[in-house]
MOPAC internal coordinates of N, CA, C and O (Angstrom, degrees):
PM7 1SCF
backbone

  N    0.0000 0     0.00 0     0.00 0    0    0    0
  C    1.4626 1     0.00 0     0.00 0    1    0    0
  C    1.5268 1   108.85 1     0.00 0    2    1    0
  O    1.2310 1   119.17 1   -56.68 1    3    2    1
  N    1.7612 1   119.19 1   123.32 1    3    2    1
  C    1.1592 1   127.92 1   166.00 1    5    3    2
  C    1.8929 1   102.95 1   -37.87 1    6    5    3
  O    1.2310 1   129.80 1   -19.33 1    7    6    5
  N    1.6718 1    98.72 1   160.67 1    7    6    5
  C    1.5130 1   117.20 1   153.45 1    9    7    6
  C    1.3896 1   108.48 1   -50.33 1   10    9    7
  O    1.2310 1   122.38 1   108.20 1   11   10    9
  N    1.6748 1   113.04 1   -71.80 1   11   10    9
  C    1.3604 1   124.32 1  -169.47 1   13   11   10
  C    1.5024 1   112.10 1   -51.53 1   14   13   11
  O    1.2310 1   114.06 1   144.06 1   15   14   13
  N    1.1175 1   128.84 1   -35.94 1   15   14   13
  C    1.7885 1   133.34 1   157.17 1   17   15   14
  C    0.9653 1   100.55 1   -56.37 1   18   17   15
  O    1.2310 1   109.01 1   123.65 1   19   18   17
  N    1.3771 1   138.19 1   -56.35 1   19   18   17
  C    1.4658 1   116.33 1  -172.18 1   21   19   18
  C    1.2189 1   130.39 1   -48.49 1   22   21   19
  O    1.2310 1   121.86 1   132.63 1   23   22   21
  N    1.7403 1   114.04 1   -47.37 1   23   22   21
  C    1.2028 1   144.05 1   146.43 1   25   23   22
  C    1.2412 1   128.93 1   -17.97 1   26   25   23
  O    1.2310 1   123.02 1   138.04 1   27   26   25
  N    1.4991 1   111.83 1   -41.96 1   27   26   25
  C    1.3540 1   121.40 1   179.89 1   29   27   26
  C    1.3450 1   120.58 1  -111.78 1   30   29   27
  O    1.2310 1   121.81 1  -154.96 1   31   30   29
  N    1.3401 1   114.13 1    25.04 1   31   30   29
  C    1.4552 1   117.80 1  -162.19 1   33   31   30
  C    2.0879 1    85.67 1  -118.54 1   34   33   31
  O    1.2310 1   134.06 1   -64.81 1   35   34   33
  N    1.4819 1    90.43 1   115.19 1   35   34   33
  C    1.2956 1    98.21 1   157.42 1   37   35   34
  C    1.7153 1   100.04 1   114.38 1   38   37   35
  O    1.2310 1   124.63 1   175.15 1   39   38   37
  N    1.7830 1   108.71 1    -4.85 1   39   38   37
  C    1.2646 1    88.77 1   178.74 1   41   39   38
  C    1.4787 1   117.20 1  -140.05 1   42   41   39
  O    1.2310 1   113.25 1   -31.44 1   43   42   41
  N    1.6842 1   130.36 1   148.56 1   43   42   41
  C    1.3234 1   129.94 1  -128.20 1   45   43   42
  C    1.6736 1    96.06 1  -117.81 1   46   45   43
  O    1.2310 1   120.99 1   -50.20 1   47   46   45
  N    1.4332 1   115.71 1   129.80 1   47   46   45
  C    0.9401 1   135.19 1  -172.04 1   49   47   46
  C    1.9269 1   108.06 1   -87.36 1   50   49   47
  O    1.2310 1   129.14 1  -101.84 1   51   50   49
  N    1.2223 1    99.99 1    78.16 1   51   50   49
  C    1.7313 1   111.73 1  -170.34 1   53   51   50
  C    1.9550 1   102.77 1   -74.45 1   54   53   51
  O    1.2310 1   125.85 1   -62.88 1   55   54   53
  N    1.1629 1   106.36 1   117.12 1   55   54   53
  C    1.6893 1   109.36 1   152.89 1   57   55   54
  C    1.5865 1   111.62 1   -77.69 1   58   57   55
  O    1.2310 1   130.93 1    -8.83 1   59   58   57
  N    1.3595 1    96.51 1   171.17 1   59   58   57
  C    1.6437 1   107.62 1  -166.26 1   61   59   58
  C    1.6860 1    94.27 1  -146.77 1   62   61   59
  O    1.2310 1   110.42 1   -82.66 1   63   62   61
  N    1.3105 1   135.60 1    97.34 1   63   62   61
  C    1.4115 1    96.48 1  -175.41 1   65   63   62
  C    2.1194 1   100.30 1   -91.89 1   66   65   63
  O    1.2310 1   124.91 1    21.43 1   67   66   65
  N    1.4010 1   108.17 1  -158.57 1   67   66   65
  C    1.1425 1    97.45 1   162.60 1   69   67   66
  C    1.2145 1   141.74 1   -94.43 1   70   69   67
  O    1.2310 1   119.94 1   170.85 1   71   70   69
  N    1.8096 1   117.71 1    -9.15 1   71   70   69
  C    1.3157 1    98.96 1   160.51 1   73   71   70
  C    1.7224 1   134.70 1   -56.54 1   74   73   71
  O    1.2310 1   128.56 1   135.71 1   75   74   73
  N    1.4228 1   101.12 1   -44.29 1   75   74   73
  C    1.3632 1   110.95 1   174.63 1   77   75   74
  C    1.6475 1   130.58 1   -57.34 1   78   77   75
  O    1.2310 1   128.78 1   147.91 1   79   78   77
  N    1.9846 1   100.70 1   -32.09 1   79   78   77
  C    1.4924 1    90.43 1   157.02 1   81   79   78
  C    1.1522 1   150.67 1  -104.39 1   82   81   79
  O    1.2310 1   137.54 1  -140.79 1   83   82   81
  N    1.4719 1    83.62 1    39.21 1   83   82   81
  C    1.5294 1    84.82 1  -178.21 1   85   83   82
  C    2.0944 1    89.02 1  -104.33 1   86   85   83
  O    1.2310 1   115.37 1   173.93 1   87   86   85
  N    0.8925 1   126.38 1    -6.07 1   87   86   85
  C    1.8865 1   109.99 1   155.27 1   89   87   86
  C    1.6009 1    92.95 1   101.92 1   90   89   87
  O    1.2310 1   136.77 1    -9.16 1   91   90   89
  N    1.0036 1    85.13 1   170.84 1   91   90   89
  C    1.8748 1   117.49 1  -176.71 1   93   91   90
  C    1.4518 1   100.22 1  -119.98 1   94   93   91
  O    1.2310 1   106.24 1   -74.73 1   95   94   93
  N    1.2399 1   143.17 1   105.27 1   95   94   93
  C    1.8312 1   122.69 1   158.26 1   97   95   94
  C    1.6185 1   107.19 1   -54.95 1   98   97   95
  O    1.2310 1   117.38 1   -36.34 1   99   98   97
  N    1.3530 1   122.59 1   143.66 1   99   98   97
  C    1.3875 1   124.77 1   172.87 1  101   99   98
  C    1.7057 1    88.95 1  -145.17 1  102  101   99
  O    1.2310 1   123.69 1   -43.93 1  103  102  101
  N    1.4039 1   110.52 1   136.07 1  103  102  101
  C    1.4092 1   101.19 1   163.00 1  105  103  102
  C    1.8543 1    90.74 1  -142.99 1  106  105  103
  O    1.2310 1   128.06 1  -123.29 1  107  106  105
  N    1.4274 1   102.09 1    56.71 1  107  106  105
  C    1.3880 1    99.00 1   170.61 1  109  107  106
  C    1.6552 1    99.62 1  -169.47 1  110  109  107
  O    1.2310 1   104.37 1   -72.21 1  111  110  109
  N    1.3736 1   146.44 1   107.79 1  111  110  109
  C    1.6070 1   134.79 1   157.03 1  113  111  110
  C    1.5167 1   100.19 1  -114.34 1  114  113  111
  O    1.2310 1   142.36 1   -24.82 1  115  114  113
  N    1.3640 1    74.18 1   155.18 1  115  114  113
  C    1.7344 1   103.82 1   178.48 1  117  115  114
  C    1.6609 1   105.62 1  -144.77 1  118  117  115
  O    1.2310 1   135.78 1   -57.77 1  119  118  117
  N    1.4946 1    87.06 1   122.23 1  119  118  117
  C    1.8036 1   122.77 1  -175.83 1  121  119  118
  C    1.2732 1   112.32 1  -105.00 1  122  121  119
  O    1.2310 1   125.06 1   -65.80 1  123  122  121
  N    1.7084 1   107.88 1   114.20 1  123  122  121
  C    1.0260 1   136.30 1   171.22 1  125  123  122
  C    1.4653 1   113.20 1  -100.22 1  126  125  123
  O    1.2310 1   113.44 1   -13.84 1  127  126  125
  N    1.5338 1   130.00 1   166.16 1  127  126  125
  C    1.2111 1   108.20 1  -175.21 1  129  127  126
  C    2.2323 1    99.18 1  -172.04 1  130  129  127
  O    1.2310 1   126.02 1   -23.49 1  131  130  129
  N    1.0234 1   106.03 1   156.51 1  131  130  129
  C    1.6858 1   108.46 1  -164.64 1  133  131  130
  C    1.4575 1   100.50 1  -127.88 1  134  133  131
  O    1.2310 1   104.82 1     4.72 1  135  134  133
  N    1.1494 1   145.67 1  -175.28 1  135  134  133
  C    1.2753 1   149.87 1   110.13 1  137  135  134
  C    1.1130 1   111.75 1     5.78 1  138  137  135
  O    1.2310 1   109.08 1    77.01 1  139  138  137
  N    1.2567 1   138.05 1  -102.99 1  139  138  137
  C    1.4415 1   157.87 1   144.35 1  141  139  138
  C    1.6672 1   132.61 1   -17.15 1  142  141  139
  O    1.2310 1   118.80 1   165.17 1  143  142  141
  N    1.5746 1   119.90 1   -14.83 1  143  142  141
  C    0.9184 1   123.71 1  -139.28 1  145  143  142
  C    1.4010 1   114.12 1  -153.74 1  146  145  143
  O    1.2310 1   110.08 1   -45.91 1  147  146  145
  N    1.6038 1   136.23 1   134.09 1  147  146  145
  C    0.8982 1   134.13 1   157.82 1  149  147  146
  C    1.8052 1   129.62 1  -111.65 1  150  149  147
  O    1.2310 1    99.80 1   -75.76 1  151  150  149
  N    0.7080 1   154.11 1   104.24 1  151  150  149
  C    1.5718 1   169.85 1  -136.22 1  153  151  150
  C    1.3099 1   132.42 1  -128.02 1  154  153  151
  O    1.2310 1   123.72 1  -119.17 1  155  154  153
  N    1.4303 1   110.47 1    60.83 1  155  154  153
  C    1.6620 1   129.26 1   170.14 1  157  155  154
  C    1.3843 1   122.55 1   -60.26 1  158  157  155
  O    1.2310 1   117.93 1   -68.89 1  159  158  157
  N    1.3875 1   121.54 1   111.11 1  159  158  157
  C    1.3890 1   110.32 1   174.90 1  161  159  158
  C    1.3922 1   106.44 1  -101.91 1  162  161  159
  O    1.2310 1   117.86 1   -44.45 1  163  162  161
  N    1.1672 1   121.68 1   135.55 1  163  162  161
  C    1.7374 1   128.88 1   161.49 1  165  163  162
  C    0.9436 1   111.32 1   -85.91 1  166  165  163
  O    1.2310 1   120.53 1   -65.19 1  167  166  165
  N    1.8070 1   116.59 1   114.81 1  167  166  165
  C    1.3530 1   116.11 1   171.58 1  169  167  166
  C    1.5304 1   116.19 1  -107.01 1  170  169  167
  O    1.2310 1   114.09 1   -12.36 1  171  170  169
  N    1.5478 1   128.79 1   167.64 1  171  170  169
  C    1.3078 1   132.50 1   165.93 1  173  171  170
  C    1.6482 1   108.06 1  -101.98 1  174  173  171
  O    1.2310 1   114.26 1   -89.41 1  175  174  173
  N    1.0431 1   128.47 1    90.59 1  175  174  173
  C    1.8853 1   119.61 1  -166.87 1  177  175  174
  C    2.2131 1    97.59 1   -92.63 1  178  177  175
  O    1.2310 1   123.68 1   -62.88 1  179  178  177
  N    0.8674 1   110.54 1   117.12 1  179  178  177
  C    1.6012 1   115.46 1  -171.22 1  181  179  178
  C    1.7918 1    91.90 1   -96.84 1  182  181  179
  O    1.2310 1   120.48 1   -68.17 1  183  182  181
  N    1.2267 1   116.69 1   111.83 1  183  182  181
  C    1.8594 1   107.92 1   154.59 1  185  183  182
  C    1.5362 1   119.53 1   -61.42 1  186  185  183
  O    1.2310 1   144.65 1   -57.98 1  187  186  185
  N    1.9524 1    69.68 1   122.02 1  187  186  185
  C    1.6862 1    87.69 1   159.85 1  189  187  186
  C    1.7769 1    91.18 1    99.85 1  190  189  187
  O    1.2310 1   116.06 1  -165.03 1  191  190  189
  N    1.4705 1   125.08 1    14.97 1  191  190  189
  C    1.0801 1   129.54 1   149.52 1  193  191  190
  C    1.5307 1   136.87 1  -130.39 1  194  193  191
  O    1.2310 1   126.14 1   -39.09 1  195  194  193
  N    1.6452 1   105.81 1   140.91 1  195  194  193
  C    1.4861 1    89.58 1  -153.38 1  197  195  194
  C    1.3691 1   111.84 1   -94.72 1  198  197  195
  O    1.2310 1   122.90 1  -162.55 1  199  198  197
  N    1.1522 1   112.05 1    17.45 1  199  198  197
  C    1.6134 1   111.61 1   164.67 1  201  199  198
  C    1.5386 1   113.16 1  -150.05 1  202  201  199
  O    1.2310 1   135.37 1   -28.66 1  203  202  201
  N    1.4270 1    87.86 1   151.34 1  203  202  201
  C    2.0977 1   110.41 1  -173.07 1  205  203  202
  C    1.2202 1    88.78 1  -124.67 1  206  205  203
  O    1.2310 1   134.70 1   -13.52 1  207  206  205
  N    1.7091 1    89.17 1   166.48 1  207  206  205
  C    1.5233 1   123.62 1  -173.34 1  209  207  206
  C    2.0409 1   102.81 1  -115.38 1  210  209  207
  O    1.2310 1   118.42 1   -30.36 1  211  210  209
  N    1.2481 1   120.61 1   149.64 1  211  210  209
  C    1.4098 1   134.74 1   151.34 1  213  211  210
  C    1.5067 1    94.29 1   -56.78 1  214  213  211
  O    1.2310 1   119.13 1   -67.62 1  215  214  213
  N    1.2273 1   119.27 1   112.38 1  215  214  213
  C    1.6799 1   111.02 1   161.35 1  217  215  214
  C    1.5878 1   102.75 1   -98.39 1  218  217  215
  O    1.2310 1   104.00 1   127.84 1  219  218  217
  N    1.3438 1   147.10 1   -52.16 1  219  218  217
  C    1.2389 1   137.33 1   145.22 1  221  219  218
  C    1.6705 1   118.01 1  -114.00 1  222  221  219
  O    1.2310 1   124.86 1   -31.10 1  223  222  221
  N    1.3792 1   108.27 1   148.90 1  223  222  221
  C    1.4011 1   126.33 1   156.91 1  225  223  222
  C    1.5718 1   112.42 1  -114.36 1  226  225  223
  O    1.2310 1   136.02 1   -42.01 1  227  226  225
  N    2.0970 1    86.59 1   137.99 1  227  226  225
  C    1.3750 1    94.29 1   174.67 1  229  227  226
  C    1.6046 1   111.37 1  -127.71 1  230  229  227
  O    1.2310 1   122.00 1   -39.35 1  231  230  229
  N    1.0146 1   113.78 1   140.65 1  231  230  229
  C    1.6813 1   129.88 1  -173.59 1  233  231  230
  C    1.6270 1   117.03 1  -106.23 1  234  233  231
  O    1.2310 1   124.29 1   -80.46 1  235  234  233
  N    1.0327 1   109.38 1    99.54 1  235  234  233
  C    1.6388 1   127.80 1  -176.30 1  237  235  234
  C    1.2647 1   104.58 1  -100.53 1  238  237  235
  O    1.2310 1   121.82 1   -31.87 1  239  238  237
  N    1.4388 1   114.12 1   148.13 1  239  238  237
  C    1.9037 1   130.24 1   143.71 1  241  239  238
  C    1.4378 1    96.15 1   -66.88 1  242  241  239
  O    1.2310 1   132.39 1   -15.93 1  243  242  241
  N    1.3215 1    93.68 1   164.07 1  243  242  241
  C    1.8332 1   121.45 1  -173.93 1  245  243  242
  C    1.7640 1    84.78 1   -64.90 1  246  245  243
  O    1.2310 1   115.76 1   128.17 1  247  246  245
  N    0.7406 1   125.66 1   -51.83 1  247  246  245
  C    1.9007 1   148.53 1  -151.57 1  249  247  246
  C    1.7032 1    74.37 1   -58.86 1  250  249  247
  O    1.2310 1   117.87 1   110.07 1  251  250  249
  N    0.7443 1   121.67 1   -69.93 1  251  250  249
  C    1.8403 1   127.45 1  -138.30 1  253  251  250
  C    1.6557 1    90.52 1   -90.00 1  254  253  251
  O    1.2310 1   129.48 1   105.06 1  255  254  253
  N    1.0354 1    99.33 1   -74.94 1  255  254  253
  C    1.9443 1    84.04 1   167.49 1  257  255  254
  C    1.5944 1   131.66 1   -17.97 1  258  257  255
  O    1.2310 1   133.28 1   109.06 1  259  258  257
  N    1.6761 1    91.95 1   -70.94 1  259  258  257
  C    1.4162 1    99.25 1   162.59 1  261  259  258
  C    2.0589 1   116.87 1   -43.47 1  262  261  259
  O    1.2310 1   117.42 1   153.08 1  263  262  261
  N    0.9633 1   122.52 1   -26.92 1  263  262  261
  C    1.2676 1   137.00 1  -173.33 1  265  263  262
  C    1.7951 1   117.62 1   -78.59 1  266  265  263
  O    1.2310 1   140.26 1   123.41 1  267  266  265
  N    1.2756 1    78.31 1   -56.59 1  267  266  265
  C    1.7361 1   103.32 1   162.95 1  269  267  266
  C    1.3876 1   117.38 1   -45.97 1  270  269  267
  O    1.2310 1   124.69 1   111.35 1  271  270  269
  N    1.4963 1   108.60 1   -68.65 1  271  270  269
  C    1.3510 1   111.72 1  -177.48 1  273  271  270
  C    1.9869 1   116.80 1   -69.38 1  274  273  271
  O    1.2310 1   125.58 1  -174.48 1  275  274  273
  N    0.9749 1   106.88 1     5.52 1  275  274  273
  C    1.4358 1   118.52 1  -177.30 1  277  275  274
  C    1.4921 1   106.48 1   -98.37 1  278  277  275
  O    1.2310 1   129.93 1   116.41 1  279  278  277
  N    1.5263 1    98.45 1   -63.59 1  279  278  277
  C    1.9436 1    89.31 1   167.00 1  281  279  278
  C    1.5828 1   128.27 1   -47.72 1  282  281  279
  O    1.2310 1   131.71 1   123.04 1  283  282  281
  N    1.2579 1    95.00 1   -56.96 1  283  282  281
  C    1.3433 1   113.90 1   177.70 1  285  283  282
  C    1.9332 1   123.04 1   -42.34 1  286  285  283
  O    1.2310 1   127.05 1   146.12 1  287  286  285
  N    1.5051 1   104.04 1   -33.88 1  287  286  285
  C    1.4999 1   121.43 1   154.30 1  289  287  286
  C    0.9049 1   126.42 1   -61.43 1  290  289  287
  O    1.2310 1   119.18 1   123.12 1  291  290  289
  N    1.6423 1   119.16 1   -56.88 1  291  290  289
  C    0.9509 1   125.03 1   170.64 1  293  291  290
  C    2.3202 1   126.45 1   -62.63 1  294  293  291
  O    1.2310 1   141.20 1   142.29 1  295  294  293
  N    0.9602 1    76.46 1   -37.71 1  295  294  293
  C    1.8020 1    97.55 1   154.73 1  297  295  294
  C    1.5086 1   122.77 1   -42.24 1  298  297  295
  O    1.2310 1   127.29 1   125.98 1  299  298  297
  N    1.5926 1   103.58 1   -54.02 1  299  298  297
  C    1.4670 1   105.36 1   177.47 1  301  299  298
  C    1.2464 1   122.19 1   -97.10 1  302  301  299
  O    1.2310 1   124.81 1   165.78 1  303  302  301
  N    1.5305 1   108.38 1   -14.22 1  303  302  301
  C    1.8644 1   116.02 1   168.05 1  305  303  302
  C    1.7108 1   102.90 1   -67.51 1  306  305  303
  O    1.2310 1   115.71 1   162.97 1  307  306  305
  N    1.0775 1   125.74 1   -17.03 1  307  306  305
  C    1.4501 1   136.42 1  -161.30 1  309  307  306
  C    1.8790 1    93.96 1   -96.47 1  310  309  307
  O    1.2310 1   120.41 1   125.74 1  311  310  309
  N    1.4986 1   116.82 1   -54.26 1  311  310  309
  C    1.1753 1   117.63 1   172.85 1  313  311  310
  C    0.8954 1   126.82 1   -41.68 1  314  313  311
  O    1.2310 1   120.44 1   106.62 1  315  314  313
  N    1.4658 1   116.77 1   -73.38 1  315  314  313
  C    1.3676 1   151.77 1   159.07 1  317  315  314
  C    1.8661 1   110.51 1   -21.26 1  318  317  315
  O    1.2310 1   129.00 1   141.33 1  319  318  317
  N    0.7682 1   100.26 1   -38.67 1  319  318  317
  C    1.6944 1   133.90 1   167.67 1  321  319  318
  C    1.3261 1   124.41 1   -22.60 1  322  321  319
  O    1.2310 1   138.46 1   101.82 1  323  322  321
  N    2.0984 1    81.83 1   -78.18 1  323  322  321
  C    1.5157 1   105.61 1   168.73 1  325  323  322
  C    1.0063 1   134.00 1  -109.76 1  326  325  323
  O    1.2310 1   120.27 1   164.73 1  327  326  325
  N    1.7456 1   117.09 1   -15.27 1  327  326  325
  C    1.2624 1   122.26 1   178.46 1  329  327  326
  C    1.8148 1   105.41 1  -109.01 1  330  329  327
  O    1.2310 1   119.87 1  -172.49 1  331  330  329
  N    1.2272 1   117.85 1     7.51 1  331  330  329
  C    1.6837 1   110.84 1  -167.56 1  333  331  330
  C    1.3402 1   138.88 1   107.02 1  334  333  331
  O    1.2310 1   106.48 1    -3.89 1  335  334  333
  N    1.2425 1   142.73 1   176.11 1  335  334  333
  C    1.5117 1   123.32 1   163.30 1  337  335  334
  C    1.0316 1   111.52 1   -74.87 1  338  337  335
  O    1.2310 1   112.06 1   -40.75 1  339  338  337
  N    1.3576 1   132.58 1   139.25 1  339  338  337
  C    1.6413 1   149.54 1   138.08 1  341  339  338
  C    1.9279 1    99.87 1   -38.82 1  342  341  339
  O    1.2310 1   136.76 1   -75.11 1  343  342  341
  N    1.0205 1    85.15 1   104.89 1  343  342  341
  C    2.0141 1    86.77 1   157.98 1  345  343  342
  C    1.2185 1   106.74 1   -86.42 1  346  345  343
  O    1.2310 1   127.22 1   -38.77 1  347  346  345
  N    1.4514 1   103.72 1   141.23 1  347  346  345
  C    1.5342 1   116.55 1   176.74 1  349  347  346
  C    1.7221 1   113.10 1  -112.80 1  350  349  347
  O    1.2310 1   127.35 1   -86.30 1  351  350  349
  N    1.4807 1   103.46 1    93.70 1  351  350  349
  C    1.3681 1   111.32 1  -162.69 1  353  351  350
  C    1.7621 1   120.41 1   -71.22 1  354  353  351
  O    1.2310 1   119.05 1   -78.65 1  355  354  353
  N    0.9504 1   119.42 1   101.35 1  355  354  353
  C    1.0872 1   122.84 1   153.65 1  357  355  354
  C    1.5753 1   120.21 1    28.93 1  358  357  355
  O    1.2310 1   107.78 1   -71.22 1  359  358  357
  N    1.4372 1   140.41 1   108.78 1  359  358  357
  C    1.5450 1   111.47 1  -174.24 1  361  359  358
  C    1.2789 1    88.10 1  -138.29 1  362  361  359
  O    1.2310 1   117.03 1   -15.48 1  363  362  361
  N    1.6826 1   123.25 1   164.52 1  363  362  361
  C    1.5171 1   113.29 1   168.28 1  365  363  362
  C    1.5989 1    92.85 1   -83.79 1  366  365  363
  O    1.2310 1   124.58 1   -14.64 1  367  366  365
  N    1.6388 1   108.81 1   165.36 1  367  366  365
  C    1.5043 1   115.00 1   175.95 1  369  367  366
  C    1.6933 1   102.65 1   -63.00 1  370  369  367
  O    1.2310 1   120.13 1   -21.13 1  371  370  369
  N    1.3083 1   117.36 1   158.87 1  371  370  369
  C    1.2461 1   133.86 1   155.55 1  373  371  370
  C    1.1491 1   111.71 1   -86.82 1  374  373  371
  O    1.2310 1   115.64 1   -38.28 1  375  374  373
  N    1.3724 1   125.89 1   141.72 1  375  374  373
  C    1.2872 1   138.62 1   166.21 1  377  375  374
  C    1.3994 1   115.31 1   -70.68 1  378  377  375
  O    1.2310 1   107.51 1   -69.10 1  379  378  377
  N    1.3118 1   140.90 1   110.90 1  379  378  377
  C    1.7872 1   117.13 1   173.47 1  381  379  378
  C    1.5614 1   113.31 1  -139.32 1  382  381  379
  O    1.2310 1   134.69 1   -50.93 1  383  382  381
  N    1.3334 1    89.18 1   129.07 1  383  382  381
  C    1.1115 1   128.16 1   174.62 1  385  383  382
  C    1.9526 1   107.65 1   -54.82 1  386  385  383
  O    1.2310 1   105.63 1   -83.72 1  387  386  385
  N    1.0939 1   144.24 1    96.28 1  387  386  385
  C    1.5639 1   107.21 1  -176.58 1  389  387  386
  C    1.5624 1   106.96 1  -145.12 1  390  389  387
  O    1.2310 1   133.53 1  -128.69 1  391  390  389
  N    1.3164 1    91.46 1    51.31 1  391  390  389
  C    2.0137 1    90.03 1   168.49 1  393  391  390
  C    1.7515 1    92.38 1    84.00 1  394  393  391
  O    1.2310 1   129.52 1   -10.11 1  395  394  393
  N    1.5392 1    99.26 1   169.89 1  395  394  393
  C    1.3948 1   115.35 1  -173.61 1  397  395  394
  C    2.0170 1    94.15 1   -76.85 1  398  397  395
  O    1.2310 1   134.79 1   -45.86 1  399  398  397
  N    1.6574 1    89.00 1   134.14 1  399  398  397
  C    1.2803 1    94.13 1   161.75 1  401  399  398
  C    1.8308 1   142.54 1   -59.96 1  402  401  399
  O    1.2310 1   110.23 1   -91.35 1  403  402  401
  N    1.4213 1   135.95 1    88.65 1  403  402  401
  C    1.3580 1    93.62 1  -176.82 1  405  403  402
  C    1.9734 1   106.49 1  -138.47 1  406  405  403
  O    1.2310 1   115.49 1    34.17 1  407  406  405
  N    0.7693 1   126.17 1  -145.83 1  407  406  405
  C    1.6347 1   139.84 1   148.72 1  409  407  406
  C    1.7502 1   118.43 1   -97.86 1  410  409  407
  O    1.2310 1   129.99 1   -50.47 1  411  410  409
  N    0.9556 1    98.34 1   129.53 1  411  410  409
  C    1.5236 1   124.99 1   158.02 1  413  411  410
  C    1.3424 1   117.13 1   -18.92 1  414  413  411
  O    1.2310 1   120.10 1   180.00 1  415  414  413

């Protein structure tokens, strides 16, 4: 095996196109979850309206979730870092409405 194989062994050549980067705003998810399954919804919640939309859902293994929530810690211990603590302000609960409850 070449150097340059060596080099390239283990790492994933990700596209990006541009609809996707340009983002979703969500300043609301709600995690559902199965046996099998993890179930993030991204919501857009607007004040002073009484209904939102799913703008994306994402569907994880327990494995990758678990994974998720590890970066994602580690993400804001890193923030937190350089720019300070994130305050977590106070909100009243939302009420939500979100389809019949069940499992997968």
């Amino acid at each position: 095996m070449s150097d340059s194989n060596l080099k390239n062994e283990g790492q994933i050549n990700i596209e990006l196109d541009e609809k996707i980067a340009e983002g979703i705003y969500s300043n609301l998810a709600v995690i559902n979850h199965s046996v099998s399954e993890f179930i993030i919804d991204f919501i857009s919640v607007m004040p002073g309206q009484p209904k939102a939309k799913v703008k994306s859902r994402v569907i994880l293994t327990p494995q990758h979730a678990k994974r998720l929530a590890k970066a994602l810690a580690e993400n804001v211990k890193r923030f937190e870092k350089g720019h300070g603590e994130i305050k977590d302000y106070e909100t009243p609960p939302i009420p939500i409405n979100f389809g019949p409850v069940g499992e997968a």
